[in-house]
C-alpha positions as CSV (number, residue, x, y, z in Angstrom):
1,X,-55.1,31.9,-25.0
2,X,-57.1,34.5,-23.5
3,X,-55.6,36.8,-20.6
4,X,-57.9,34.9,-17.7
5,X,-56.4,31.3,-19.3
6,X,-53.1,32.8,-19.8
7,X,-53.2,33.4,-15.9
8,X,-54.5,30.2,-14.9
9,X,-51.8,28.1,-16.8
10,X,-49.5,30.4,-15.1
11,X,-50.6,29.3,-12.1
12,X,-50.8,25.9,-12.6
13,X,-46.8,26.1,-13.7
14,X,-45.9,27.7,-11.1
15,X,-47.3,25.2,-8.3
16,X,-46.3,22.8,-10.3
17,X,-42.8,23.9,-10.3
18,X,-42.7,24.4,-6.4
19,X,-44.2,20.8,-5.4
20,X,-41.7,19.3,-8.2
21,X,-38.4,21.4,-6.1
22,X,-39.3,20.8,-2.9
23,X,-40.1,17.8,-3.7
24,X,-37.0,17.0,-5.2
25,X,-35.5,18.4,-1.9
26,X,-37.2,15.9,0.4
27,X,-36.4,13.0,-1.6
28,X,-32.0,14.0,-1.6
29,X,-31.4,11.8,1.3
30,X,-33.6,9.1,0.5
31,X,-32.3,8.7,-2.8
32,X,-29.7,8.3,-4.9
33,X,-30.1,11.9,-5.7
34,X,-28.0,12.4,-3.0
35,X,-24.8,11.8,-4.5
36,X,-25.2,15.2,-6.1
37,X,-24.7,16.9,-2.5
38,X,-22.9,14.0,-0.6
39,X,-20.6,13.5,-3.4
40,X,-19.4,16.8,-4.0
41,X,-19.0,17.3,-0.1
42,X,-16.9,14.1,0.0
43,X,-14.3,15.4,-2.6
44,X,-14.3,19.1,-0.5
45,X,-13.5,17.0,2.5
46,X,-10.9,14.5,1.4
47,X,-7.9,13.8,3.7
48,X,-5.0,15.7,2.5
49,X,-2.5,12.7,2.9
50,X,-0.9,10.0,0.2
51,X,-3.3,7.2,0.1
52,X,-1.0,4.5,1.5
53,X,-1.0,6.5,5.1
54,X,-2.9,5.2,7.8
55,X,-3.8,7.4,10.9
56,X,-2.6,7.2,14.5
57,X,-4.8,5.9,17.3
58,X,-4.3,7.4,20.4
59,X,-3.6,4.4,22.3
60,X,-3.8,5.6,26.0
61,X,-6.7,7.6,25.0
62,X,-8.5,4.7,23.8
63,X,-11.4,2.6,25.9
64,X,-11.9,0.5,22.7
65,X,-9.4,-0.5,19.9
66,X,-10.3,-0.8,16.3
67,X,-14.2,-0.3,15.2
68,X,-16.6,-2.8,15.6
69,X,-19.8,-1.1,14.8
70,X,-20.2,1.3,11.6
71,X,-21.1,4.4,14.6
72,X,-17.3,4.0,16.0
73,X,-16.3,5.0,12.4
74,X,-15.2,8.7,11.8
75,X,-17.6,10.9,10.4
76,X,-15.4,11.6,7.2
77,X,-15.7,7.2,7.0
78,X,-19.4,7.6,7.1
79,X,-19.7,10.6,4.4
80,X,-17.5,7.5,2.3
81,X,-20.2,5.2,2.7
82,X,-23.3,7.9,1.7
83,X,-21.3,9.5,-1.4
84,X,-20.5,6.1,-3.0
85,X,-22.1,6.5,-7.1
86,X,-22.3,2.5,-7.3
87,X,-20.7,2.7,-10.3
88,X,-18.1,-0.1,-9.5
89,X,-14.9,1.5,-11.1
90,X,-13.3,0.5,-7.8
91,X,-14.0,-3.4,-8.2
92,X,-13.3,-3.4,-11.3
93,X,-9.4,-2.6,-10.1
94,X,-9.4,-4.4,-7.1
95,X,-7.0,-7.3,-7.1
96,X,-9.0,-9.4,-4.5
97,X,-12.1,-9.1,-6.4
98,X,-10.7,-10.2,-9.6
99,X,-9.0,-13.3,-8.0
100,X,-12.4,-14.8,-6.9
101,X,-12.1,-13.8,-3.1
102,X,-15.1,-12.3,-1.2
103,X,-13.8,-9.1,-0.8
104,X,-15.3,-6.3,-3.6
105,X,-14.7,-2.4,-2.3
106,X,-18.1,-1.4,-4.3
107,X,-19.9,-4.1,-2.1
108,X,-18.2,-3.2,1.3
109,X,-19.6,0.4,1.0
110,X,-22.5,-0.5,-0.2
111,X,-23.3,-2.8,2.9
112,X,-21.8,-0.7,4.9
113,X,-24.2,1.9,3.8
114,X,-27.6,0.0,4.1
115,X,-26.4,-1.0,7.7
116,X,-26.1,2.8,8.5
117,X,-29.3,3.6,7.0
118,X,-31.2,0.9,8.6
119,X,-29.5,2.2,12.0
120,X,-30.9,5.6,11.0
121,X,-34.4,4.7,10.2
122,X,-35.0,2.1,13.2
123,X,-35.1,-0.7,11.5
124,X,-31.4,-2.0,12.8
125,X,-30.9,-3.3,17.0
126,X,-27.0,-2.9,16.3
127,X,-25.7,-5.6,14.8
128,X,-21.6,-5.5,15.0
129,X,-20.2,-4.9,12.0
130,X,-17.4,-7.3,12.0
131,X,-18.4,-10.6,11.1
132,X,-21.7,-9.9,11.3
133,X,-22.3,-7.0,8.2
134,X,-19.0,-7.6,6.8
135,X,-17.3,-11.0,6.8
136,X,-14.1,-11.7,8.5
137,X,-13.1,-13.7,4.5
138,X,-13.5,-10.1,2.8
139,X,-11.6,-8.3,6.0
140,X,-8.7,-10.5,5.2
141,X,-8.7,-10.5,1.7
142,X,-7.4,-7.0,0.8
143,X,-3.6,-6.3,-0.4
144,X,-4.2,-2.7,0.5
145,X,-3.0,-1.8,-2.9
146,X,-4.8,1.5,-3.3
147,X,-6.8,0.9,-6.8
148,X,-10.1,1.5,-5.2
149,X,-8.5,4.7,-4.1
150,X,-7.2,5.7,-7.4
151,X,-10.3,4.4,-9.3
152,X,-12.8,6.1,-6.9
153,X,-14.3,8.9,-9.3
154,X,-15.5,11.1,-5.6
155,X,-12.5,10.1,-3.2
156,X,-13.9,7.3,-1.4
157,X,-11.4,5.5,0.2
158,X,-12.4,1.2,1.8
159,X,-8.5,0.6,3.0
160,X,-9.0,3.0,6.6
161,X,-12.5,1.0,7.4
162,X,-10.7,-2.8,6.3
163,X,-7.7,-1.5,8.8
164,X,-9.9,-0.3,11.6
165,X,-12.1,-3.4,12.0
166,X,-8.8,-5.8,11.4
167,X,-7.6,-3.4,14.6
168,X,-10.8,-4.5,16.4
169,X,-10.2,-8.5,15.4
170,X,-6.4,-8.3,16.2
171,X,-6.4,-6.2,19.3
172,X,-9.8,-6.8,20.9
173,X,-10.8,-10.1,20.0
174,X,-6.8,-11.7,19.2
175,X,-8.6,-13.4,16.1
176,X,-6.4,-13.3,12.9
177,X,-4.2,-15.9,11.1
178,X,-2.0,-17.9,12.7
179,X,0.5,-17.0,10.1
180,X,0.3,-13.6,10.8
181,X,0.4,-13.8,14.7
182,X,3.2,-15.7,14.3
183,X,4.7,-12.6,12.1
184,X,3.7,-10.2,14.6
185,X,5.4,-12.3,17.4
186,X,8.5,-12.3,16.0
187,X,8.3,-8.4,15.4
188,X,7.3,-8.3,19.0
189,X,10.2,-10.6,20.4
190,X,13.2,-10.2,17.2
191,X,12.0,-6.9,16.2
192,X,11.6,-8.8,12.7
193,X,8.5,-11.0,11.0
194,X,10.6,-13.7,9.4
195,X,11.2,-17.5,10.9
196,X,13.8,-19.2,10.8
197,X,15.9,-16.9,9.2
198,X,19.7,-16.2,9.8
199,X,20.4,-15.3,13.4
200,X,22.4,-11.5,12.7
201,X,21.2,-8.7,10.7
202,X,24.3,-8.1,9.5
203,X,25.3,-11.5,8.7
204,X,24.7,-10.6,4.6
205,X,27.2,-7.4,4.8
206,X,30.2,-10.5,5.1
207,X,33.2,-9.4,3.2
208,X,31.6,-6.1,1.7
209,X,33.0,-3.5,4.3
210,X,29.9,-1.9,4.7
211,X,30.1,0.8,7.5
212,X,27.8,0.7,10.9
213,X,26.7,3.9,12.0
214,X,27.7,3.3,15.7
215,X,31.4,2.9,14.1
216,X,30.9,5.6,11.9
217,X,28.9,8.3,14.1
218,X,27.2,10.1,11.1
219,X,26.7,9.7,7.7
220,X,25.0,11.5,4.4
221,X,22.8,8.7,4.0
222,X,21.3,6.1,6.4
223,X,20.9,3.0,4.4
224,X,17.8,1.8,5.6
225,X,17.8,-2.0,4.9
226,X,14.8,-3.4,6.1
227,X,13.7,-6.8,7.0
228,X,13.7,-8.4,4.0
229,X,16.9,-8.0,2.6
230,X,18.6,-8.7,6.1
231,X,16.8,-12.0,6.7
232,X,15.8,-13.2,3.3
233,X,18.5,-15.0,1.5
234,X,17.0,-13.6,-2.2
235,X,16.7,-10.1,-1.3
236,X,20.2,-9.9,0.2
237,X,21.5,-10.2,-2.9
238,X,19.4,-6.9,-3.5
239,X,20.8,-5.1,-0.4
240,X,24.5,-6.0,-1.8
241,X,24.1,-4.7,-5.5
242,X,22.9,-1.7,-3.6
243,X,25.8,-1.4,-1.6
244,X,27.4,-1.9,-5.1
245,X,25.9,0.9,-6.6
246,X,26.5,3.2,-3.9
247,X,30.1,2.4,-3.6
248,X,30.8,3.0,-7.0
249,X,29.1,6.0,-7.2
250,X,31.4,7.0,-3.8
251,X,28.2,7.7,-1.6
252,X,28.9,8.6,1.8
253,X,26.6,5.9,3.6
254,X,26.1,3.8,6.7
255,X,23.8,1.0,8.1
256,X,22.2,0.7,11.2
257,X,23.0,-3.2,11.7
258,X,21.9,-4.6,14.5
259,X,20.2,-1.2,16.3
260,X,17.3,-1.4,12.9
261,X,13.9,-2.6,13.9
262,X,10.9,-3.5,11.4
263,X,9.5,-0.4,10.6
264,X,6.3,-2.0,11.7
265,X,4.2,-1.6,8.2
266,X,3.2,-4.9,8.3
267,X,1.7,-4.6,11.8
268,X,0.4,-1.7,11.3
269,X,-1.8,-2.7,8.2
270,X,-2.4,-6.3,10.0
271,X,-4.4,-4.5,12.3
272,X,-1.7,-4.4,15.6
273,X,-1.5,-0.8,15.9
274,X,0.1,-0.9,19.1
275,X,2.9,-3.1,17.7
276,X,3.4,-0.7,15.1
277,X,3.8,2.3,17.4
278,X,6.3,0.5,19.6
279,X,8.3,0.0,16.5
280,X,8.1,3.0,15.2
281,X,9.2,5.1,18.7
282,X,12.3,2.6,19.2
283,X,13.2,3.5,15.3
284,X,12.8,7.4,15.9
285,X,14.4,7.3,18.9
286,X,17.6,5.7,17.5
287,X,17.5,7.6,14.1
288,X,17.1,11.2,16.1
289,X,20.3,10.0,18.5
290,X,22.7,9.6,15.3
291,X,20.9,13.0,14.0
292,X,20.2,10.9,10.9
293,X,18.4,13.7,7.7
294,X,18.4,11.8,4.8
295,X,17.3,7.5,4.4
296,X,18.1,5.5,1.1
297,X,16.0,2.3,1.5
298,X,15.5,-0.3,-1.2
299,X,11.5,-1.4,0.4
300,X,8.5,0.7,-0.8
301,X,6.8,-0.1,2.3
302,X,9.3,1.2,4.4
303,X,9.7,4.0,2.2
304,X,5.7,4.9,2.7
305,X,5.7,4.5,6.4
306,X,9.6,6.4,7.0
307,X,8.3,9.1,4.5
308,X,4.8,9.4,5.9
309,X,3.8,8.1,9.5
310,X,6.8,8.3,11.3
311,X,6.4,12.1,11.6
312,X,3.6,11.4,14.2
313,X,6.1,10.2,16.6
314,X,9.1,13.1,15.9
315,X,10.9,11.3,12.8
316,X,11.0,13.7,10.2
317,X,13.2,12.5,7.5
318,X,14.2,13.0,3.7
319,X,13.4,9.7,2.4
320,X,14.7,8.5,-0.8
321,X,13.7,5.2,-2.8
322,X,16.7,3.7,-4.4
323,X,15.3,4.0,-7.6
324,X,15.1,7.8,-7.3
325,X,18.9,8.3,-5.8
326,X,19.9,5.3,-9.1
327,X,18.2,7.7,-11.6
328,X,20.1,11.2,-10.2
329,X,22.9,9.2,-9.7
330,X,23.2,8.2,-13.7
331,X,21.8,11.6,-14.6
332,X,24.6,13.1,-12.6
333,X,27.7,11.1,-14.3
334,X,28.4,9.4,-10.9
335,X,28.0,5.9,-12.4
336,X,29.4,4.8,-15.2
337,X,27.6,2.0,-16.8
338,X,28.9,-0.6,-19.5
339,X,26.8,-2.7,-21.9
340,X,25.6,-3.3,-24.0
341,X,23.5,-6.1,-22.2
342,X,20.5,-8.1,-24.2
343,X,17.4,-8.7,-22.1
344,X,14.1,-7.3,-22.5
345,X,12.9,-6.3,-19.6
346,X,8.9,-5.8,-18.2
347,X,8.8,-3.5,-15.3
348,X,6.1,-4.2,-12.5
349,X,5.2,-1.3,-10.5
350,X,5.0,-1.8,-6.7
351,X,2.0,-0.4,-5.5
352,X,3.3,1.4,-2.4
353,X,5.9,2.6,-4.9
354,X,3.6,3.8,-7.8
355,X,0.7,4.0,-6.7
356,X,0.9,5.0,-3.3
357,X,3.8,7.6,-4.0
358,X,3.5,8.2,-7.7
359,X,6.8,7.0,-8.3
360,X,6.7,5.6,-11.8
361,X,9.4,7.2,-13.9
362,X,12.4,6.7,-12.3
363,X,12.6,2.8,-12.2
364,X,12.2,3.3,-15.9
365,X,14.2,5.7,-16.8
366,X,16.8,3.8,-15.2
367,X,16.5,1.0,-17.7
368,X,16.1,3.0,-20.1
369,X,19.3,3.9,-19.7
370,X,20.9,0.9,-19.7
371,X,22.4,-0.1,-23.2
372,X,20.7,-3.1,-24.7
373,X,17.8,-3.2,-22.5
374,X,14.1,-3.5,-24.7
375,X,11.5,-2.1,-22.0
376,X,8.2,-3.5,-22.3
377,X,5.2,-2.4,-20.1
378,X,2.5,-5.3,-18.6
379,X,-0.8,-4.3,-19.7
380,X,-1.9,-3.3,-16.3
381,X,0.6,-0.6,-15.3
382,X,1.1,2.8,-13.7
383,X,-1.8,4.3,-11.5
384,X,-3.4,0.9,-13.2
385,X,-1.0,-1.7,-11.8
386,X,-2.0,-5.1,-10.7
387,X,-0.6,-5.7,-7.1
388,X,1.9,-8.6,-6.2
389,X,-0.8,-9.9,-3.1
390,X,1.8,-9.2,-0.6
391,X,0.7,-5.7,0.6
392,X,-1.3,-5.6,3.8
393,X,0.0,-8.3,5.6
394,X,-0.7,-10.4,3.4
395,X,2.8,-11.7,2.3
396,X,1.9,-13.7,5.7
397,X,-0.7,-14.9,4.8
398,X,-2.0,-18.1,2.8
399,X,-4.5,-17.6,0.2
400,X,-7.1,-20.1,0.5
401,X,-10.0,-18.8,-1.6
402,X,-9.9,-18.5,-5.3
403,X,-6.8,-17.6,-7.6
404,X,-3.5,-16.5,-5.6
405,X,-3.3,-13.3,-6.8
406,X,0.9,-13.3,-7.2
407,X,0.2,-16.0,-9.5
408,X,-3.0,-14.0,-11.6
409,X,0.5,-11.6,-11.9
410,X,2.6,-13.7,-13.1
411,X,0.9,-15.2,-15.4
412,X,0.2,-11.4,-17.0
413,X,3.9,-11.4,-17.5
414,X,4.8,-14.5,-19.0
415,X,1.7,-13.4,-21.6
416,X,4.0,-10.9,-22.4
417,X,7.2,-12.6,-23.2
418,X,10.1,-10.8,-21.8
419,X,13.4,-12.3,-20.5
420,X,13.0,-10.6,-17.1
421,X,10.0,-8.8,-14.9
422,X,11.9,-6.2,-12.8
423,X,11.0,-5.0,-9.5
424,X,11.7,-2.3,-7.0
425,X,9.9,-3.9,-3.9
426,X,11.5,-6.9,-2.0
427,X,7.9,-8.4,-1.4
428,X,7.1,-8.0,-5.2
429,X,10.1,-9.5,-5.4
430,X,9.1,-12.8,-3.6
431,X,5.5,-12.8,-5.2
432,X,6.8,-13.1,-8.7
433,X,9.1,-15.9,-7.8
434,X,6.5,-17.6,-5.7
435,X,4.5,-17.7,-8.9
436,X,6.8,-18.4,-11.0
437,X,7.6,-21.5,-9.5
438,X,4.0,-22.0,-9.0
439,X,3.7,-21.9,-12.8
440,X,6.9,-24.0,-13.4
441,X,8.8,-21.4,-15.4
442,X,11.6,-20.3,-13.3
443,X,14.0,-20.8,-16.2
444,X,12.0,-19.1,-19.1
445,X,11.5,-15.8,-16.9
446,X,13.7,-14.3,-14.2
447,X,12.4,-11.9,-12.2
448,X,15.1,-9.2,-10.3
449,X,15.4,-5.8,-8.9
450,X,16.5,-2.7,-10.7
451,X,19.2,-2.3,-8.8
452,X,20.9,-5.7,-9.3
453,X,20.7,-5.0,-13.5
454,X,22.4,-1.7,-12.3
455,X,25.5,-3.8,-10.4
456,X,25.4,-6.2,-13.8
457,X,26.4,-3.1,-16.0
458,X,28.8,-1.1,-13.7
């Protein structure tokens, strides 16, 4: 090329060049393109809490409860819905989803998204969100379990937007299950969810000596006990091979008893926030007045919210699952364990447990070191562990579209073959037997607690 054609490709490159970048900039927020700004900025910006914690509302603040339409969500919520890749990894997880209910993470952003836009560009009057963009079926269908949150490849995170429009249903239109209102009423009125059940908190301590805290005065170790194992006739047998455990290994230990509340997890994640903070200032308060450091509790979901959201309302507290204090416990020559036994065992991770508060060792390394025990792992496991269906609220709930997902579970385990599935969750716990009975095969499979396979070889 000559020097004069040399100079005009030059400039025809270099226009070129320009219109193509600044062309490229004007399209970012029109396109997907975006996700290479709005991505990024999402994982800069993400919370700095576990992924099972949901945030306080300031109640007296509040002219409005829950969110109803996609502008009452936080800003950080509405980065969520513009960074989302639609690449699906989170449906692919999500234990609704693969059950046949309505409810797919990838698909809430996603419409939760294009209703933003269309607010942005006009094109929207301001259509409520709840029940109108996102059905009430797909509200109700999530466990909570956290997989979206742990499969999301830029941090986006659906359970904060499915709690804050449950808030709206449940606390400003009163439209949610019956079998959860009548959960939250007994909360409200016996400071407990379950009908029904036995009239005493303490009625499954008979003939154990286990010592109350207002006899005692102080303690090591509050023994947090939780609903479950005080009103559910299976789970007590949990809460005494605990007391078991800890005797033998001469814990210094007391229980509440009658002074112990719900925690108010279930509430919480139900939607009833206000419910949840009443519960949670009557628990701090008593906690703080026996100057109570250190909580053993058998319930992940207690665990999560003691551990996590009770220091919002002044309870700060060491918080130990009773898998973790098991584990020291053996590793420390406090228990001595006899065997050999002959089962082989599948462990199923709790997701508020694993998941939630990447606690997967320790349950198995306790069985591991248990003589005659054959650990096997379900092929979902881990960060990658299918949920029980009772997280969320929804352990009061009835599942009336598609596949129960307890029994989806279940019938991963019996796949598998072992003698028993063991737990460390009391709702887990119920799920598997629920399902098993459900499937008919309570006698080929047992499903227990790590704890009570502890009590068995001491």
């Amino acid at each position: 090329l000559s020097p004069a054609q040399q100079g005009l490709w030059h400039q025809v490159a270099w226009w070129g060049h320009a219109v193509l970048a600044f062309g490229f900039i004007a399209l970012l927020p029109y396109t997907l393109i975006r996700h290479i700004l709005t991505a990024a900025a999402n994982i800069a910006l993400r919370r700095p809490h576990p992924s099972g914690v949901i945030q306080p509302v300031a109640l007296e603040e509040a002219e409005h409860f829950g969110i109803s339409m996609v502008q009452g969500f936080p800003r950080k919520d509405l980065l969520d819905l513009i960074a989302c890749t639609e690449c699906g990894r989170c449906q692919d997880g999500c234990p609704a989803y693969a059950t046949g209910k309505p409810l797919t993470p990838k698909g809430l952003i996603m419409d939760l998204r294009d209703h933003l836009l269309e607010r942005a560009s006009g094109r929207e009057n301001g259509r409520i969100v709840v029940g109108g963009v996102i059905g009430e079926d797909v509200i109700w269908s999530c466990t909570t379990c956290g997989a979206c949150h742990q499969e999301c490849p830029v941090l986006i995170e659906p359970i904060p937007k499915i709690v804050g429009m449950r808030r709206f249903l449940v606390m400003e239109e009163a439209r949610f299950p019956d079998t959860m209102q009548a959960a939250m009423r007994g909360i409200e009125n016996r400071g407990h969810p379950y009908q029904g059940a036995v009239p005493s908190r303490t009625t499954w301590i008979k003939g154990l000596d286990v010592p109350l805290m207002a006899d005692k005065g102080t303690a090591e170790y509050l023994y947090w006990v939780g609903c479950a194992a005080a009103f559910d006739e299976r789970t007590q047998n949990v809460a005494r091979a605990l007391v078991q455990v800890l005797k033998a290994a001469g814990v210094d230990f007391a229980i509440l008893g009658e002074e112990e509340r719900c925690t108010g997890d279930v509430a919480r994640r139900i939607g009833h926030e206000f419910l949840f903070q009443m519960q949670a200032q009557a628990n701090v308060e008593t906690l703080n007045g026996y100057g109570v450091k250190k909580i053993i509790t058998a319930c992940p979901h207690c665990f999560n919210t003691l551990q996590h959201e009770y220091g919002y309302f002044g309870g700060h507290y060491q918080v130990i699952h009773h898998t973790v204090l098991i584990r020291d416990l053996i590793a420390q020559g406090r228990l001595r364990l006899k065997g050999p036994m002959d089962h082989t065992v599948a462990y199923h991770d709790s997701c508020y447990l694993g998941r939630h508060n990447q606690i997967f060792n320790a349950p198995r390394e306790i069985l591991s070191s248990l003589s005659g025990i054959r650990l096997k792992e379900l092929g979902r496991n881990r960060e990658q562990g299918f949920c029980c269906g009772a997280g969320g609220g929804m352990v009061w709930f009835e599942e009336r579209i598609g596949k129960r997902v307890n029994v989806e579970r279940t019938e991963e385990a019996l796949r598998l073959g072992p003698d028993m599935v063991a737990t460390a969750c009391p709702f887990c716990l119920t799920m598997f037997e629920d399902g098993l009975r459900a499937k008919d095969a309570m006698e080929g499979l047992k499903a227990l607690d790590v704890v009570e396979l502890v009590a068995g070889a001491i």
